[in-house]
N, C-alpha and C positions, 0 to 999 in steps of 0.2 A: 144890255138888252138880251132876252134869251131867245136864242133861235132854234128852231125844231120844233116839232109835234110834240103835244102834250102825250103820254106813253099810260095806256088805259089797258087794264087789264081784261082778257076776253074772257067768255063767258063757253064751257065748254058744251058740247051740242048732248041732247037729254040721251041720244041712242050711244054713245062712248061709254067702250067697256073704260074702267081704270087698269092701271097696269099694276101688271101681279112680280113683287119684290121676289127675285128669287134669291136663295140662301148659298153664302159662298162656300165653299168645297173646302179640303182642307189643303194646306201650303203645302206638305209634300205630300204625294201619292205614293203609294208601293206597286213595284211592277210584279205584275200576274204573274209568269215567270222568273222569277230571280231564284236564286239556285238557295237553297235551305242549311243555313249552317250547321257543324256537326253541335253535338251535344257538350259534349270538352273534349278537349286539345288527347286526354288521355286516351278515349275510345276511337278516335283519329286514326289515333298512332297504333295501336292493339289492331283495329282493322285491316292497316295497308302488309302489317306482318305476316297476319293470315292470308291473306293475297298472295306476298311474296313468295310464302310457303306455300301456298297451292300452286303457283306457277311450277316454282322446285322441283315437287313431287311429278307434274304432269312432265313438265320438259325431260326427267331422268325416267319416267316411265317410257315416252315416246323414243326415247336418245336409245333404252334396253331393245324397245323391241325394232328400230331398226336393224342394230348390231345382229340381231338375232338370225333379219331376213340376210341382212349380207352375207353370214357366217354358208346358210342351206343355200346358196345359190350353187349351181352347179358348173362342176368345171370347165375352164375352156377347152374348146374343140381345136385339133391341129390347125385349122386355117383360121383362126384367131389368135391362135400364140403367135405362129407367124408376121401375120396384120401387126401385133403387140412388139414383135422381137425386130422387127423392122426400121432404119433408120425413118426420121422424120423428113429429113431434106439430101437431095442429092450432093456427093462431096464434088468440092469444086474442081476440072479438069485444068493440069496446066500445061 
């Protein structure tokens, strides 16, 4: 014998919007920021050279003209040779 309610299908009410199927997306996204790769491996390499070399050149232009200011700095004064010609620490008394 079957037990239960008979299962009747309802009837939807006339003011029901239906529902709107939405479209699925795609399985991988790309992130908005992701960093852009080079164009080949050769222009890579040609680019970090030039880098290199302009480091080079600035670091030995900068290293020139300190040498330059230290050379014109002017001499010490007698109470700074002294200060300079002066032990560091006192000798130990026995």
């Amino acid at each position: 014998m079957a037990q239960g309610k008979m299962k009747v299908k309802s009837k939807v009410p006339s003011g029901a919007k239906s529902k709107v199927k939405k479209a699925k997306g795609k399985a991988v996204t790309k992130r908005i920021n992701a960093p852009v790769k080079s164009k080949t491996k050769a222009q890579a390499v040609e680019r970090n050279k030039m880098k290199a070399t302009v480091t080079k050149m600035v670091n030995a232009a900068a290293e020139q003209q300190l040498r330059a200011l230290a050379k014109d700095t002017p001499q010490l004064s007698e109470a700074q040779k002294r200060v300079a010609s002066a032990p560091t620490a006192p000798a130990p008394a026995k």
